[in-house]
C-alpha positions as CSV (number, residue, x, y, z in Angstrom):
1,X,186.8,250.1,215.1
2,X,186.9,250.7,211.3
3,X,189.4,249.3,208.8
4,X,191.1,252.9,208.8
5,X,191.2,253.6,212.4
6,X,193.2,249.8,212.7
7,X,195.4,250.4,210.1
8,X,196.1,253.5,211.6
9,X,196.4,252.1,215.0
10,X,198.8,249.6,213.2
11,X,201.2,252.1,212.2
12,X,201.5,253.6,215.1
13,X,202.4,250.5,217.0
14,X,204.9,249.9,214.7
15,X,206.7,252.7,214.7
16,X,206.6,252.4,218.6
17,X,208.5,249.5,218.0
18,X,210.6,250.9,215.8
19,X,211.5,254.2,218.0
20,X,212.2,251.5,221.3
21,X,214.5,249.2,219.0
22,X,216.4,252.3,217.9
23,X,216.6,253.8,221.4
24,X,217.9,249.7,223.0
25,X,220.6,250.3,220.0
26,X,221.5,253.7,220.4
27,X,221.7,254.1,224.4
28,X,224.7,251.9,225.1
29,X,226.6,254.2,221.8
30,X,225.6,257.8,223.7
31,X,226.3,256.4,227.1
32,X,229.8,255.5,225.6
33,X,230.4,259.0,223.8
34,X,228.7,260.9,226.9
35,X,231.1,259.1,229.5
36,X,233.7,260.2,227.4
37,X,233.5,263.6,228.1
38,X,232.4,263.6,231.8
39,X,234.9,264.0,235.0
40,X,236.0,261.5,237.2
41,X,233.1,262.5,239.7
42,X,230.4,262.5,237.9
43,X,231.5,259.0,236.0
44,X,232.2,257.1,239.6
45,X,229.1,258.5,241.1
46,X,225.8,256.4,241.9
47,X,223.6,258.8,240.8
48,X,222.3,258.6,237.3
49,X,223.9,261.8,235.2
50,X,222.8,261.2,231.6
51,X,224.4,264.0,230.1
52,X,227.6,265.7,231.3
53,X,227.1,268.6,233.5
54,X,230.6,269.8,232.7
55,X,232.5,269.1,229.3
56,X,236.0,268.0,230.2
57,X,238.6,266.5,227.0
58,X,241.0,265.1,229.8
59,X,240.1,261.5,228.5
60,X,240.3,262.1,225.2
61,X,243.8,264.3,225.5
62,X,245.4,261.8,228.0
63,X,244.7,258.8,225.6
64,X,245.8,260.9,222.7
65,X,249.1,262.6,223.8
66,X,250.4,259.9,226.4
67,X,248.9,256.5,224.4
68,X,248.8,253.2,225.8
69,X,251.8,250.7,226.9
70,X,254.3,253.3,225.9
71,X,253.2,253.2,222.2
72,X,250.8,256.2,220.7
73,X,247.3,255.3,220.3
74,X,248.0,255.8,216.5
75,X,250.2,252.6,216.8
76,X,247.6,250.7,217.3
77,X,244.8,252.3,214.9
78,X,247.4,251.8,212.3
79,X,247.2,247.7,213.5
80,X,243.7,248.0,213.3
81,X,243.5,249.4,210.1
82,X,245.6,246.8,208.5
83,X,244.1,243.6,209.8
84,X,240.7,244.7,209.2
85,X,241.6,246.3,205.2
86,X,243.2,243.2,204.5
87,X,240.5,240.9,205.9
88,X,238.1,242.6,204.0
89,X,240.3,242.5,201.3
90,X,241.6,238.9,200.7
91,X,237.7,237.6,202.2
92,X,236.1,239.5,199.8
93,X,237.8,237.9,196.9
94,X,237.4,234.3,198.3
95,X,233.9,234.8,199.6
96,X,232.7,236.4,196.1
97,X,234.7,233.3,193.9
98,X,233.8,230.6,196.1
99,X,229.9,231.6,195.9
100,X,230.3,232.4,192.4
101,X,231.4,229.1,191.9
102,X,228.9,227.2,194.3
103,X,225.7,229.3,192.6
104,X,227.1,228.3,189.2
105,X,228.3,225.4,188.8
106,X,227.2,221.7,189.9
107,X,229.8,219.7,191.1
108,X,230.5,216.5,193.3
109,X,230.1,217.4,197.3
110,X,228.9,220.4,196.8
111,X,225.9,220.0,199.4
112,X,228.4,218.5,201.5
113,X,230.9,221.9,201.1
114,X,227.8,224.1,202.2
115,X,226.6,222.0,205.2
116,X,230.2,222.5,206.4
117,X,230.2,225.8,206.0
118,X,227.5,226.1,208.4
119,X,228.8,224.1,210.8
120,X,231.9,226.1,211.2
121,X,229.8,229.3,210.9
122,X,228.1,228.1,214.3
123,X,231.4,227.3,216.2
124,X,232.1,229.7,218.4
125,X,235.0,231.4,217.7
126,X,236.7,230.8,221.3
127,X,236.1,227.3,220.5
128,X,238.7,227.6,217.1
129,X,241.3,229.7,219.3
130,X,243.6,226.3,220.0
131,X,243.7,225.0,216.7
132,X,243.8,228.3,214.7
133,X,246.9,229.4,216.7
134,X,248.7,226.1,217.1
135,X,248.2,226.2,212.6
136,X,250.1,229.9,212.8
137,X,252.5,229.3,214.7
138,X,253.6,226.3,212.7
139,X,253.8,227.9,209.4
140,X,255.8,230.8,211.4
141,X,253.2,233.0,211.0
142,X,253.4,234.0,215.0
143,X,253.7,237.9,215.5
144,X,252.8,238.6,211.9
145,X,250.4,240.8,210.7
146,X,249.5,238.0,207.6
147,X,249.1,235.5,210.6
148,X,246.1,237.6,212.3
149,X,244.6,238.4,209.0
150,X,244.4,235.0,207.7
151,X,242.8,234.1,210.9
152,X,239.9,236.8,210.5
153,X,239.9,235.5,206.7
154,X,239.2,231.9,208.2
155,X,236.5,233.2,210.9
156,X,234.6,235.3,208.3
157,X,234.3,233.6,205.0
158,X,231.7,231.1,205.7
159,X,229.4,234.3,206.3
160,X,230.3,235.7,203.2
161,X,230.0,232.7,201.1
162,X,226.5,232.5,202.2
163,X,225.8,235.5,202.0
164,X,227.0,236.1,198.4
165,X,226.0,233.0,197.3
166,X,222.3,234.0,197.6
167,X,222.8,237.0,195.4
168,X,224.4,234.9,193.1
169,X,221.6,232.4,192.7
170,X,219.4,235.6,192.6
171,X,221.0,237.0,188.9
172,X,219.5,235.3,186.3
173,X,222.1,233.5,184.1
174,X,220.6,234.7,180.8
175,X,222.2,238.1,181.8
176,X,225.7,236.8,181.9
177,X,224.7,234.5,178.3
178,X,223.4,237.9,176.8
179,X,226.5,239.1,177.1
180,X,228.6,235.6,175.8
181,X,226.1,236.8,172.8
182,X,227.2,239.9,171.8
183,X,231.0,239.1,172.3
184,X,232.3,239.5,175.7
185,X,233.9,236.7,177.6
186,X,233.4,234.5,180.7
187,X,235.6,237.3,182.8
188,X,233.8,240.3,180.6
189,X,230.1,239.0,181.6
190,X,231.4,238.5,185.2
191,X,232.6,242.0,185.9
192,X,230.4,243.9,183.6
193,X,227.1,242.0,184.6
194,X,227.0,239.8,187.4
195,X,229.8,241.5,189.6
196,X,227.5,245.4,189.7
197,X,224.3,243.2,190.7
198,X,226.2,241.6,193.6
199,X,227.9,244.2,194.8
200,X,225.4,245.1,197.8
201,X,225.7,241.9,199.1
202,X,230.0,242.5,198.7
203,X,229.5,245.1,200.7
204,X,227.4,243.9,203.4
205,X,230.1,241.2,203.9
206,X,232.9,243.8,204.0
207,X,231.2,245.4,206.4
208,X,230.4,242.4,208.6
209,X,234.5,241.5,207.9
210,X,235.8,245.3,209.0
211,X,233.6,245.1,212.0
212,X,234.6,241.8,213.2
213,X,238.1,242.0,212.4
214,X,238.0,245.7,213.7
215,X,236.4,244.8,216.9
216,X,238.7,241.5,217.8
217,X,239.7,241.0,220.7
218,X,240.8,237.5,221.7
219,X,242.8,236.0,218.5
220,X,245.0,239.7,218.5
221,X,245.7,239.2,221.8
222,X,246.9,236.0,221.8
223,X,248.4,235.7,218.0
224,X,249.9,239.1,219.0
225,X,252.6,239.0,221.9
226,X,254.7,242.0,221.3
227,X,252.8,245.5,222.1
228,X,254.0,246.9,219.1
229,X,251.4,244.9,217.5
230,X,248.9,244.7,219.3
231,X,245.3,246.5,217.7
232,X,242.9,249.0,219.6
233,X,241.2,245.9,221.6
234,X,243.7,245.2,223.1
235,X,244.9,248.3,223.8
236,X,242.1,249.3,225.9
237,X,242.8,246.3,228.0
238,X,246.0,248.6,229.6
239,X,243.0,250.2,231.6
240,X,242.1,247.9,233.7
241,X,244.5,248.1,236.2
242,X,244.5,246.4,239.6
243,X,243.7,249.5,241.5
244,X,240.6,250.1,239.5
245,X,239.3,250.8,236.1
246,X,239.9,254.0,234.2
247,X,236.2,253.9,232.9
248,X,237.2,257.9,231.5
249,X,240.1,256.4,228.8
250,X,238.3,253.5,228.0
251,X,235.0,255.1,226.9
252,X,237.6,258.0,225.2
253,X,239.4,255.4,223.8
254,X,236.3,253.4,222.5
255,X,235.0,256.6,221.1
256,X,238.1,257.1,218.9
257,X,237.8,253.4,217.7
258,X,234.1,253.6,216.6
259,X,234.9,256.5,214.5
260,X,236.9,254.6,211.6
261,X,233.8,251.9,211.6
262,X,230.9,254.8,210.7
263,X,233.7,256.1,208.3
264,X,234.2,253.1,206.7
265,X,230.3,252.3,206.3
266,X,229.5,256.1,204.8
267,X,232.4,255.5,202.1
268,X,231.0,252.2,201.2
269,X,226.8,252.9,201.9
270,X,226.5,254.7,198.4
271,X,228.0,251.3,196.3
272,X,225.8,249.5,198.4
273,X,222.6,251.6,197.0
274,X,224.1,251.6,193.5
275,X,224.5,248.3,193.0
276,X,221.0,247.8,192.9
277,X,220.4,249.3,189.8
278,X,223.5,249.1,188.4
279,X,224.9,245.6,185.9
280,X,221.3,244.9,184.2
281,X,220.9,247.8,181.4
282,X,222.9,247.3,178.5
283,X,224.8,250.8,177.8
């Protein structure tokens, strides 16, 4: 086989790969969406329907107008919205100072603060339910909105310190001492200079934050003990009832809640590109 027939054999393996890793990823996202919009018979049936024979928006409209534990499904999109925005607000900030301040500076212990941070990192967050509600509920932070979104803060950061902290390292610090050079200040080089080159990697955090607050399901439910403030998770839970599973709302339901996750990652995908380019030419 010549050099060009294996290279071209090579591509074409790869891009196998790459078709059957997109397809593993996809599948379980159209089965979701398709289920969504398929009746009752064709959803509870053993035979394999992978695309709706008949359109029906019963799911969607019954989740929609008569919501879930006598609240509207907007209820708890709204409690969604606000535990994951603030998560990836207040983590954000921390997760961008601390690894500012880790890639910087050299102080006493601070091998010992990263080794810890991967440590908690690889705790499984079930195993951190105990402790982090017994700490909330003490500080009277129970049934609060600030409780939950400290808790996501808490389960979070370590990922984005790590994260940002290897896009710090990456800037070069003459960048940030150019600009001490022609006048600007400590806060001045930070935001003009080193803030634009890291922002890809702020965004990839905010994005793993939003998804993982967005998605939780366990620390809402149990921080969380009046419906009224309970998030899409556990809303969905309502549908399994003990005479069966309405498989129909759930997948509507899930359906509704991926939708603010793709929006979220289109409005933030562009500063994410940007921020490659952006912070190193002097203007």
């Amino acid at each position: 086989m010549t050099p060009l027939a294996r290279k071209r054999l090579g591509k074409i393996l790869l891009n196998t790969a790459g078709v059957l890793v997109f397809l593993y990823a996809v599948f379980p996202v159209y089965w979701m969406v398709a289920t969504g919009f398929k009746e009752n018979d064709q959803i509870f049936t053993t035979e394999f329907i992978p695309f709706p024979t008949h359109f029906t928006f019963d799911h969607f409209e019954r989740v929609l107008t008569e919501g879930v534990a006598n609240n509207s499904i907007w209820l708890y999109m709204r409690n969604s919205a606000i535990v994951a925005l603030g998560t990836v607000l207040i983590g954000s900030a921390f997760a961008l100072l601390s690894a500012t301040a880790i890639a910087r500076f050299r102080f006493k212990g601070r091998g010992v603060f990263l080794v810890v941070l991967l440590i908690v990192q690889m705790l499984p967050a079930e195993g951190l339910l105990i402790p982090l509600y017994m700490m909330v509920k003490r500080v009277g932070l129970g049934d609060n909105f600030i409780g939950l979104i400290i808790t996501q803060v808490a389960l979070t950061l370590p990922f984005g310190v790590w994260m940002l902290r290897t896009f710090v390292a990456a800037v070069p610090k003459s960048l940030e001492e150019a600009a001490w050079i022609d006048g600007a200040g400590r806060m001045q080089a930070f935001w003009r200079v080193l803030f634009p080159l890291v922002a890809p990697g702020l965004v990839a955090t905010s994005i793993f934050s939003f998804i993982t607050a967005w998605n939780d399901l366990v620390f809402a439910l149990y921080l969380m003990s009046e419906s009224e403030g309970y998030t899409m998770p556990v809303a969905l839970q309502y549908f399994f009832g003990q005479k069966g599973v309405d498989w129909g709302a759930i997948m509507a339901g899930s359906t509704l809640m991926t939708i603010p996750v793709v929006v979220f990652f289109l409005l933030v995908q562009r500063r994410m590109v940007s921020g490659l380019v952006a912070g190193a030419v002097k203007g």
